[in-house]
N, C-alpha and C positions, 0 to 999 in steps of 0.2 A: 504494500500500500504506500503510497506518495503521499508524502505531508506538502503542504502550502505554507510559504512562508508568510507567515499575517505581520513580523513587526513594519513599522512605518519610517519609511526612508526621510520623510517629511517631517516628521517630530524629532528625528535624531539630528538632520541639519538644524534645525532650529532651535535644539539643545545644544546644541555644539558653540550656534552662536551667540546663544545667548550666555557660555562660558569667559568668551572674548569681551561682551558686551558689559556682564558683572563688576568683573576685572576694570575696564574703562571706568562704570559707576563708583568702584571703591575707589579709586584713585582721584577719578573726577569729586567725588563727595568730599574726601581728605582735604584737597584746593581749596576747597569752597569753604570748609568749616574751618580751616587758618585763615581764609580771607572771611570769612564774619566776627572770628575771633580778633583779629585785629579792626575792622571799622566799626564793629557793634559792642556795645555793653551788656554781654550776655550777666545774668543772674548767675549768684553761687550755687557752682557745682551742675548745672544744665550743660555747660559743653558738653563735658565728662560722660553723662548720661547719654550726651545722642551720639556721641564717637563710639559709646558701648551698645549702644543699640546698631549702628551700622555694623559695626563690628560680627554681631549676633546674627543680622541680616545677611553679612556677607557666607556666614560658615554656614546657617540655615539652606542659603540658595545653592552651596557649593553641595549638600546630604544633597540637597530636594533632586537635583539634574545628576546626583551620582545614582541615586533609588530610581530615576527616571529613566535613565542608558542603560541599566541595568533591566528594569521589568520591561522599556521593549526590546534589546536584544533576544530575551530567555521566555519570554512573550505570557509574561506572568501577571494575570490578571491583580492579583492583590497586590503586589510592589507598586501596580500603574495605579490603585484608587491610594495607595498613600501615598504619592508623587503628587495624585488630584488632590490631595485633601492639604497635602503641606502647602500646596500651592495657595490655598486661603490665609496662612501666616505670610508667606510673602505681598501675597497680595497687600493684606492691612498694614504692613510694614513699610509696601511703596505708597499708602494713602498717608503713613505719619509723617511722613519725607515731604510730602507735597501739603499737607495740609498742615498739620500740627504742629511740627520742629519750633522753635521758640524763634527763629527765621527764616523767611522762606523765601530763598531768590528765584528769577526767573530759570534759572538753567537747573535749578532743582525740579521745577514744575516739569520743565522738558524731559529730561534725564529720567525722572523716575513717570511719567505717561510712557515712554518709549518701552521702559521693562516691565510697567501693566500691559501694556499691550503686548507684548513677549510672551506675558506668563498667562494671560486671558486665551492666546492662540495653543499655547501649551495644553490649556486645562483642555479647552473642545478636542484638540486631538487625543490627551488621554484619556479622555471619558469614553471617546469613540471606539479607541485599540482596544481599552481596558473589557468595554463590552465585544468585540469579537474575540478578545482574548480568550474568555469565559466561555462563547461558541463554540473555540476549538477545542478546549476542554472537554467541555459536554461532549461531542465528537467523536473525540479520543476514548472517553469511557464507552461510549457505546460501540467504537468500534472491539475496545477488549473483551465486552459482553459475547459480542458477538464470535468471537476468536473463539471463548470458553466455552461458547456449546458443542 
């Protein structure tokens, strides 16, 4: 019997780039919070906090797209809904970015819209795989049902 390869070439390029794009963000983010830090009068101890939270964001996104390359490589339905699900801490992560941070420049608004829109394209495609993943599954047992009689 021939197996069909279900992962998606299109979610893995866009994992891929959205590695390179991370990387851009933390770097671009780091610029940005030394230049607020020097023209604003941030409150005690608020830098600290959202360089600790990028920080968290950063190693968060860096699991979320390792669990991601991984369940669709191996075409495993439950690595691809925790990939979906972490994908909701990233997400509110790049809404604190754009909206809440105690300043908010315009190249933060851009910056972090460019990796919602990233991880938005992400989640529809892993919900998509994730659900044929689980067809092939189903599949696969019924074809061994079938073998055992």
């Amino acid at each position: 019997m021939g197996r069909y390869i279900r992962s998606s070439l299109q979610l893995e390029i866009l994992m891929y780039l959205n590695r390179f794009y991370l990387l851009l963000l933390f770097v671009l983010s780091v610029i940005t919070f030394a230049y607020k830090d020097w023209k604003f009068p941030y409150p005690e101890n608020y830098l600290g906090l959202e360089i600790a939270t990028l920080v968290f964001y950063f190693f968060e996104e860096i699991g979320r797209l390792f669990i991601g390359t991984h369940a669709n490589k191996t075409e495993n339905p439950k690595n691809m809904a925790l990939f979906t699900l972490l994908a909701i801490g990233a997400l509110m992560l790049n809404v604190y970015f754009m909206n809440w941070q105690t300043f908010v420049l315009k190249i933060d608004l851009i910056s972090h819209s460019i990796a919602v829109g990233m991880i938005a394209l992400q989640v529809l495609l892993g919900a998509f795989y994730m659900l044929a993943f689980m067809v092939v599954e189903d599949d696969l047992e019924e074809d061994e049902r079938a073998l055992l009689r």
